[in-house]
C-alpha positions as CSV (number, residue, x, y, z in Angstrom):
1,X,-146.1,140.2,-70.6
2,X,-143.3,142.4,-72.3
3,X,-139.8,141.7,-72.0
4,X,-136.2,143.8,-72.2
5,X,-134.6,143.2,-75.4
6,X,-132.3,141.9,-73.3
7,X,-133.6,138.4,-73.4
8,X,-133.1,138.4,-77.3
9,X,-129.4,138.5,-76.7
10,X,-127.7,135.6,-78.6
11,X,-131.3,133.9,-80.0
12,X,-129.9,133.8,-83.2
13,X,-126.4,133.4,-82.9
14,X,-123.9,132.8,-86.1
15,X,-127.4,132.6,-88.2
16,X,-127.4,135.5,-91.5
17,X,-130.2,138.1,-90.8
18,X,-133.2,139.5,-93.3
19,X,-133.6,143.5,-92.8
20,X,-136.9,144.5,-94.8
21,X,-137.8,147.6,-95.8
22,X,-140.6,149.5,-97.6
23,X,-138.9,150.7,-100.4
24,X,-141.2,150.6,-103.7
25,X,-138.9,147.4,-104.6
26,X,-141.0,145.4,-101.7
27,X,-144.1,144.9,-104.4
28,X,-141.9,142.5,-105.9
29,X,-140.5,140.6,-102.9
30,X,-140.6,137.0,-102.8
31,X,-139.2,133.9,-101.2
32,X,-135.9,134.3,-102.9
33,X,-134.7,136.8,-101.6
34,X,-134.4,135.9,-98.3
35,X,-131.5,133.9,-96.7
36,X,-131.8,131.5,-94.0
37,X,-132.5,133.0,-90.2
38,X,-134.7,135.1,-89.1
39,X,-136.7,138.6,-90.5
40,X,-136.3,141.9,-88.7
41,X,-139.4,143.6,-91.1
42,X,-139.8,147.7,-90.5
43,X,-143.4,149.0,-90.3
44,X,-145.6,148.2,-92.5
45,X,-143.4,145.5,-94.0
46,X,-144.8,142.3,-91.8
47,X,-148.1,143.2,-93.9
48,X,-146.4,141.8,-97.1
49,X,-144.6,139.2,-95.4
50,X,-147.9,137.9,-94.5
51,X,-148.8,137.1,-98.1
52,X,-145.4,135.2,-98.4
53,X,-146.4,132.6,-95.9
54,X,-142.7,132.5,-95.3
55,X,-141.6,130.1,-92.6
56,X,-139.5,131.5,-90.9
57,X,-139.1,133.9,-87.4
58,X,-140.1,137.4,-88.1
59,X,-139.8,139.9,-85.8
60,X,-141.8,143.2,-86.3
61,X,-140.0,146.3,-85.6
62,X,-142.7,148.8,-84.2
63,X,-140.6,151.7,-83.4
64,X,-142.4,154.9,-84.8
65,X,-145.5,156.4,-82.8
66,X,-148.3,155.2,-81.2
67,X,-152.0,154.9,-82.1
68,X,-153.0,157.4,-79.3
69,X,-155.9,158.3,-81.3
70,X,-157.1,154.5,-81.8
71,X,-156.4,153.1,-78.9
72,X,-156.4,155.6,-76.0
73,X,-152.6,154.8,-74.8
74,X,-150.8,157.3,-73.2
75,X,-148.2,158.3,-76.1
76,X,-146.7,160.9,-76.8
77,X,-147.2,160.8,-80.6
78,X,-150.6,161.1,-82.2
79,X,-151.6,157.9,-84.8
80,X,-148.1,157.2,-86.2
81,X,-147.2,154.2,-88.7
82,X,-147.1,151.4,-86.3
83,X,-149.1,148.6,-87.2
84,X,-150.6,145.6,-85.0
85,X,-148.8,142.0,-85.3
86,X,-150.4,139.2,-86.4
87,X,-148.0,136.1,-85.6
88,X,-144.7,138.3,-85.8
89,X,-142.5,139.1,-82.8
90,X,-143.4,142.3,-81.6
91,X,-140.5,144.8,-81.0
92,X,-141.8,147.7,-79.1
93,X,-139.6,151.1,-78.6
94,X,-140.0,152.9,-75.3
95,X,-140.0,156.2,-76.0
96,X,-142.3,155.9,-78.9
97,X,-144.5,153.1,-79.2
98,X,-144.4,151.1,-75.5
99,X,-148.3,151.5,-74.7
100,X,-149.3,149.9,-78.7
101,X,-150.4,146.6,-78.3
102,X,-149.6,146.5,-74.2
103,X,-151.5,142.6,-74.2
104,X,-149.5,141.4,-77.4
105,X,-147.6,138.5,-76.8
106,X,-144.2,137.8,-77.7
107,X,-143.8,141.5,-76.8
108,X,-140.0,143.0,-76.3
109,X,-139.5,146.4,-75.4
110,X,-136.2,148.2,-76.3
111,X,-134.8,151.5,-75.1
112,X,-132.5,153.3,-77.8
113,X,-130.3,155.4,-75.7
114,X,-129.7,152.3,-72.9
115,X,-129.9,149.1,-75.0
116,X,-127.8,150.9,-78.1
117,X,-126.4,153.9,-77.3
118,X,-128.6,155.9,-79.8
119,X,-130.5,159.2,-79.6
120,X,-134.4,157.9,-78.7
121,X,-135.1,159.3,-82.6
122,X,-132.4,157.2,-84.5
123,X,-134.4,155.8,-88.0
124,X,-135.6,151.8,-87.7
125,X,-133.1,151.0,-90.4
126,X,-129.9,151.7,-87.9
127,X,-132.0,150.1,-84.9
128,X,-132.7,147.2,-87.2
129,X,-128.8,146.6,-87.2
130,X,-127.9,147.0,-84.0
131,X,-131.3,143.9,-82.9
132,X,-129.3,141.8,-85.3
133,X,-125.7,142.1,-83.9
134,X,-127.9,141.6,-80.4
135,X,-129.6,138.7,-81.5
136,X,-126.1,137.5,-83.1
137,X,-126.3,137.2,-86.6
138,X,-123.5,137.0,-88.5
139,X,-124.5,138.7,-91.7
140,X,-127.0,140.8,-93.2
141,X,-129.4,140.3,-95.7
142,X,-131.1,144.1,-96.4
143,X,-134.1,144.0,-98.8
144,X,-135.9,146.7,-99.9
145,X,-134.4,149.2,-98.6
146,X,-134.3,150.8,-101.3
147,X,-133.7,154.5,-100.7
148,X,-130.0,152.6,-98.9
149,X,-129.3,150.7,-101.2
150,X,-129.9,152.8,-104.7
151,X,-130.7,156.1,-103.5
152,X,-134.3,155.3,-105.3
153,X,-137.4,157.3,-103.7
154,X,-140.1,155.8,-102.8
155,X,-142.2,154.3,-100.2
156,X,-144.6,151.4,-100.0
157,X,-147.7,151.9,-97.8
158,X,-150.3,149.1,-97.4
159,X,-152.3,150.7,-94.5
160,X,-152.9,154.8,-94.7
161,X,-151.8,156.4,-91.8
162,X,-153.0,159.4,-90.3
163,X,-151.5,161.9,-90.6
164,X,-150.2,160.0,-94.1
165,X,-146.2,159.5,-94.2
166,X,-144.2,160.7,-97.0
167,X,-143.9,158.9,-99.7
168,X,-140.2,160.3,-100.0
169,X,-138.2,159.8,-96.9
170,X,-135.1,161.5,-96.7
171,X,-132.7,158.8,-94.6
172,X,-129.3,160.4,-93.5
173,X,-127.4,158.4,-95.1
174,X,-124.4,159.4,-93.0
175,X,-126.2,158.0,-90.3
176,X,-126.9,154.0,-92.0
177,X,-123.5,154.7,-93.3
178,X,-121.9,155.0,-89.7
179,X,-123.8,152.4,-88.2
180,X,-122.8,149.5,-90.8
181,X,-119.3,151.0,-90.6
182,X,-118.9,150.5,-87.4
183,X,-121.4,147.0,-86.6
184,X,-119.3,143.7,-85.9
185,X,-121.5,142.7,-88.3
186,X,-119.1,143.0,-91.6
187,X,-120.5,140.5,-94.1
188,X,-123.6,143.0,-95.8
189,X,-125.8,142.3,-98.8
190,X,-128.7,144.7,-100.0
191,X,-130.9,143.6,-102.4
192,X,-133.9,145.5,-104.3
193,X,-136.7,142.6,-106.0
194,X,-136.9,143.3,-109.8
């Protein structure tokens, strides 16, 4: 059964949040770097988690494409870089992914444009910020986001997609600038593993 991201609001109240990304810098991850409370990890970052054995709540954000090619879902993109949870929290996003994984459970489906305000296209960094003010963190702990944090290019990819992503994402940085500016959210830490 999928849910509204609705029913996440509050599950982590006053507790710091992890933000994971897939910069290069996420090859080097390890326990330390996280803070207590739960893990909000983008695409393909859930695989390395794995190897961690971290305990903690991990939710995996699932926001870009489908696997209409793999799976025979009704999407609207062809195979894009989503990738299956094994144990994680599954955060699907309606206009891009909500078909991936339909039998999945704990499944939560969130609507950019309704649940944040967003265009249906805003980057899983800025949608990662806005499921921790819902779930109702108090701070942010954002690793390996590299390109954010450093400017540093470079993506991590564990599974190869098809079409493959760039290696070399260009993030608007106007846009991750914005977002923090303006989140409740004011107490912000990014960290790149050495």
């Amino acid at each position: 059964m999928t849910h509204p991201i609705a029913y996440l609001k509050g599950v982590h109240s006053g507790q710091p949040c992890n933000i994971v990304g897939l910069g290069m810098s996420i090859h080097k991850i390890t326990e330390a770097h996280f803070v207590d409370g739960p893990i909000i990890a983008m695409n393909d970052a859930p695989i390395k988690l794995r190897e961690l054995k971290l305990n903690r709540q991990v939710y995996s954000l699932q926001k870009d494409g489908g696997d209409k090619g793999k799976c025979g879902a009704p999407c609207q993109w062809i195979c894009g870089p989503t990738r299956k949870p094994e144990g994680e929290i599954l955060l699907i996003h309606e206009h891009e992914s909500k078909h991936c994984w339909s039998d999945y459970k704990p499944r939560y489906i969130f609507d950019n444009p309704k649940d944040f305000g967003y265009a249906w296209n805003m980057p899983s960094f800025c949608v990662a910020v806005s499921m921790a003010e819902l779930f109702g963190c108090s701070e942010l702990n954002i690793i390996s986001c590299d390109r954010l944090a450093n400017g540093s290019p470079g993506r991590a990819v564990f599974i190869e997609s098809n079409p493959p992503i760039p290696t070399s994402i260009m993030y608007d940085t106007r846009c991750w600038k914005l977002v923090l500016s303006r989140s409740p959210i004011k107490k912000v830490r990014f960290v790149t593993p050495q």
